[in-house]
N, C-alpha and C positions, 0 to 999 in steps of 0.2 A: 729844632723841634720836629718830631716826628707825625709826618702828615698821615693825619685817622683819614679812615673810609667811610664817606658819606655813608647813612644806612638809606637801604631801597624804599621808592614809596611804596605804599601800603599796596597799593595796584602793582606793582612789578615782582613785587616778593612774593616769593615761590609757597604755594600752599603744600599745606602737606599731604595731600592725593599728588599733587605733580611730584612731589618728591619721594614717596612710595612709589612710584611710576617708572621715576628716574631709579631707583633700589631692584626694582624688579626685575627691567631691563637689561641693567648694568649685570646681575647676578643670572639670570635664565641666560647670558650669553655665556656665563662658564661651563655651557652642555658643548656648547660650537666649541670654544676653546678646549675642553680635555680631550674632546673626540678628535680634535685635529693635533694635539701634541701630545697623547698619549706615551710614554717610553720614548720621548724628547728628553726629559726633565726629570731628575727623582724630586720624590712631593717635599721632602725637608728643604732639600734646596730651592724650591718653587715656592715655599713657604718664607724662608729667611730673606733671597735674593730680592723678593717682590717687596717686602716691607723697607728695607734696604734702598731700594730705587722712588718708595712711596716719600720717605725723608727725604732723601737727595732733591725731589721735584719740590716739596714742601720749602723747603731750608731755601732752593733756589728762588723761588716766587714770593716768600715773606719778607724775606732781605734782611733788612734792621730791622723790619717790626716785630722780627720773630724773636729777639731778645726781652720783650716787654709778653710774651706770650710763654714762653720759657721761666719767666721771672714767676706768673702767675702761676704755672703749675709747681712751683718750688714745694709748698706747705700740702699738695695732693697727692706727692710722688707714690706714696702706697697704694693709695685707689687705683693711681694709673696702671701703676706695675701688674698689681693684680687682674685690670681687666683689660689691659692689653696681653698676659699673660692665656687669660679665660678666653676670652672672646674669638682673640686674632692669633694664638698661635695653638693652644689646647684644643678647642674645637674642631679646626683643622686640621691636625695631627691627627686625632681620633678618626677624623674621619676620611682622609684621605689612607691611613693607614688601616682601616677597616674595611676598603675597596678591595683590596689584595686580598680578601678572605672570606668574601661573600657573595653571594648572586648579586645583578642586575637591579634583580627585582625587591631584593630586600633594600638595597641601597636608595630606591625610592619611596619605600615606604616606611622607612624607620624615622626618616628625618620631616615625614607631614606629622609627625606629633608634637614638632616645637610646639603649634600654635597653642595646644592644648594644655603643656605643660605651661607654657606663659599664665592663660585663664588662670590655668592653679592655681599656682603658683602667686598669682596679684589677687586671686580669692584668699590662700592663705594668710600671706604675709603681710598686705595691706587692706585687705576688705573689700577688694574691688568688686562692686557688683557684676551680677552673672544672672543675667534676666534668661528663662526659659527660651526663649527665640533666638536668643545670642549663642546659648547654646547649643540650638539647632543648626543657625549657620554655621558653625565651625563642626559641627557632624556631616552635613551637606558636603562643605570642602576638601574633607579629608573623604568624602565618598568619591568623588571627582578625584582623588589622587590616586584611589584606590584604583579605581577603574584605566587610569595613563597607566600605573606601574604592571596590573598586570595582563595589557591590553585586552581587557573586554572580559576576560575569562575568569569570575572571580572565583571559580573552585580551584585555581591555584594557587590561594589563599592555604588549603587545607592540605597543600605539599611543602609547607614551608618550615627549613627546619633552623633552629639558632644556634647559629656557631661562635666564633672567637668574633669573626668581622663585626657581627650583627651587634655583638655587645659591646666592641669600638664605635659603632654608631649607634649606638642608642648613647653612651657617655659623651659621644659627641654633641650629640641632638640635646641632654641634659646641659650640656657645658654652655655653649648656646644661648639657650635660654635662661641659662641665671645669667649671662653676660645681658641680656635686653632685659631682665627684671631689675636686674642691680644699676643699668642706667637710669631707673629711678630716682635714685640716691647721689647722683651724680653733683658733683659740689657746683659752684655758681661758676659757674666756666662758661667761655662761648663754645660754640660746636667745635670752630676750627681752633682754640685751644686744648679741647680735650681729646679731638681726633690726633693733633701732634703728638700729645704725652700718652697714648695708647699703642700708634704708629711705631713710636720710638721703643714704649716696651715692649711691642712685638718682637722688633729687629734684635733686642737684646736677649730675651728668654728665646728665640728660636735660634740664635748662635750656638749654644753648646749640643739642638737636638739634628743641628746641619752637620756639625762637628761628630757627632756620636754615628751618624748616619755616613758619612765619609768612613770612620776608623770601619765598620763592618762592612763596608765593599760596597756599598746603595749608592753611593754618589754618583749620577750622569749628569756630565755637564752640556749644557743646551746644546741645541746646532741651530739652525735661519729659524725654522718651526718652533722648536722649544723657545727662541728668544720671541719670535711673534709671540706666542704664549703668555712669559712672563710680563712680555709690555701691554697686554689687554689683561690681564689678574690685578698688573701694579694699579696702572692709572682708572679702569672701571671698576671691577670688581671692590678692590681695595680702596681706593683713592673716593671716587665719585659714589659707589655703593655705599659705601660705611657712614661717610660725611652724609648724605641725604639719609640713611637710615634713623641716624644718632640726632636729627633735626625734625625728623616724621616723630620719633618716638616722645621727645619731649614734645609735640606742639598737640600728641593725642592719646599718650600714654601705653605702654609696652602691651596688655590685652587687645586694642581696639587695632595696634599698626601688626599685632602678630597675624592676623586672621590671614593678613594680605601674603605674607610668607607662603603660602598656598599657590597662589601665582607663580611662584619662581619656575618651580618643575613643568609646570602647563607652558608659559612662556619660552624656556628652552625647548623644547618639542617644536614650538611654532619656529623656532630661529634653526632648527634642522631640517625643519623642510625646507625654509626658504634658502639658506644657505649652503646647505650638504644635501638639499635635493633628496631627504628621505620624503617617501610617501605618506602623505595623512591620509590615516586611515577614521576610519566610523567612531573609534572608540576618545580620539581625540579631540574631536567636535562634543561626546559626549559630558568627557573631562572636563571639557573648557566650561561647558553651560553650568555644571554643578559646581564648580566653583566660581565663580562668577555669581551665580544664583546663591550660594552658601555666603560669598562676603553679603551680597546686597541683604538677605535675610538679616545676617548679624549687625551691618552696619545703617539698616534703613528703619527695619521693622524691630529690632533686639536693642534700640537705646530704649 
């Protein structure tokens, strides 16, 4: 017989601000990671290799029980494929190949409109209410994003022009967000079954774009830096980010945990100062208060 795992008391189990905390974290620290293994790693292969090493650890730490977790995703396999295809390997493409082709600047400010598209998005397609105040906060945060991306000076707003990148990332940012809207729909799985059968379809749809990215000469393979790299993408970014994402969004719904995706970009800022010793400047103190101030509006004063 196969020994089950007590579930936590009610006191120990992780609520879902620690675990949007933990998502935040895990993800604001892939600013410290790209800035330190930039042209270590081409992105296909940093994209395949990591999902690649995310099963390996899975498959190692479920043991037998993963047969009984595998059994359960049998009758889901197309949901899976699909949104492990959406989420974990399409979004990422888009957008790590969108970097190659555009500013800095647009590269931070394409992708603060998940949050917005999410609201839509769950106003559209399920009715989710969208109270005026809620609204507000998530104008607030993207003011705050505004203000990091284009350090303080927002008439360089009115020099920006859209190119191929920028339209990689906006599909990105699109892609994204129907992957957290369509977690909605999510069949009766536990987290850590349906992180596996996402996991795994990542590994599979990013084989032929690792393969296509070899045959045209893009393939670098890691060196000490690129493999630090991969092993904080695999196990945070991947591993611990998604699982604590895919467990915030069911316990409060893809609208209410999007707002928080605002944090990510503010948080890596903080992890480059502290880590890579860049200087906070005026404008990042300012970012941080507006989003901060933009979630508390939508998530205090906008229920």
């Amino acid at each position: 017989m196969t020994r089950q795992r007590a579930p936590l008391p009610s006191r120990l189990a992780p609520t879902p601000w620690l675990l949007l905390a933990l998502t935040i974290l895990s993800w604001g620290g892939n600013v410290v990671a790209a800035r330190a293994g930039a042209g270590e790693i081409s992105f296909m292969a940093l994209i395949c290799l990591r999902w690649l090493i995310v099963c390996a650890l899975v498959f190692a730490w479920a043991g037998r029980g993963l047969g009984a977790s595998l059994a359960e995703l049998r009758p889901h396999w197309r949901y899976m494929l699909a949104m492990g295809a959406l989420g974990y390997t399409a979004s990422n493409a888009f957008m790590f190949e969108g970097a190659l082709f555009t500013s800095g600047i647009n590269i931070a400010i394409i992708p603060a409109i998940m949050p917005v598209l999410v609201i839509i998005g769950a106003r559209l397609i399920y009715g989710a209410p969208v109270t005026g105040l809620r609204a507000g906060g998530v104008l607030v945060t993207l003011a705050g994003i505004m203000v990091i991306a284009t350090r303080g000076d927002i008439s360089t707003l009115s020099r920006l022009e859209f190119n191929r990148g920028d339209l990689l990332e906006l599909a990105g940012s699109v892609t994204y967000a129907s992957f957290t809207l369509a977690l909605r729909e999510r069949p009766p799985l536990s987290s850590f079954s349906l992180f596996i059968g996402m996991a795994l379809a990542a590994f599979v749809t990013s084989l032929p774009l690792m393969a296509a990215e070899a045959a045209l000469g893009g393939f670098v393979a890691p060196g000490w830096r690129g493999l630090a790299v991969l092993f904080y993408v695999s196990v945070f970014t991947s591993l611990v980010g998604h699982v604590c994402w895919i467990r915030a969004v069911a316990a409060i719904g893809p609208s209410r945990a999007g707002v928080f995706q605002n944090l990510v970009p503010v948080v890596g800022a903080m992890l480059a100062v502290l880590l890579l010793h860049e200087t906070f400047e005026w404008f990042h103190a300012v970012s941080l208060a507006l989003v901060l101030g933009g979630i508390y509006i939508s998530e205090r004063l906008g229920r």
